[in-house]
Steps between C-alpha positions, in 0.01 A plus 500: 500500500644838439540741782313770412741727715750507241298626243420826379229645248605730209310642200576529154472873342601539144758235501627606815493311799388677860464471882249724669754498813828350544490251775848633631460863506154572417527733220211507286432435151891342424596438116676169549810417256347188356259474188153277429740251283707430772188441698436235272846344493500476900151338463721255245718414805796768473564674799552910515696735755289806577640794618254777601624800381304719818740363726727214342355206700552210303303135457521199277149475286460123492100475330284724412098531387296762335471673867796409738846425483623204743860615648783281667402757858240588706327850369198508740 
């Protein structure tokens, strides 16, 4: 079963992907450095480093879905 601590929803806006807050820092509305492909590749299996740009915290994206991304920490 996957812990649904160590996810984390994000949205897609004109082929950019988005966090209404940053689970670190709490900014609001962060442009994350990753695009909808790559989305698709992690879904494939390939795992992703993500580095928030608000404040540089960083996590490993293991799986994702069309709302939440599943991370290798806890976020909540």
């Amino acid at each position: 079963m996957i812990p649904f601590s160590n996810t984390w929803p994000y949205d897609i806006v004109q082929n950019d992907v988005y966090v209404q807050d940053c689970p670190f820092c709490g900014s609001r509305n962060v442009l994350l450095p990753m695009k909808p492909k790559e989305l698709v590749s992690v879904r494939e299996g390939k795992k992703k480093l993500l580095v928030f740009p608000c404040c540089h915290n960083r996590v490993t994206v293991l799986d994702s879905d069309p709302d939440y991304i599943l991370t290798d920490q806890k976020l909540r």
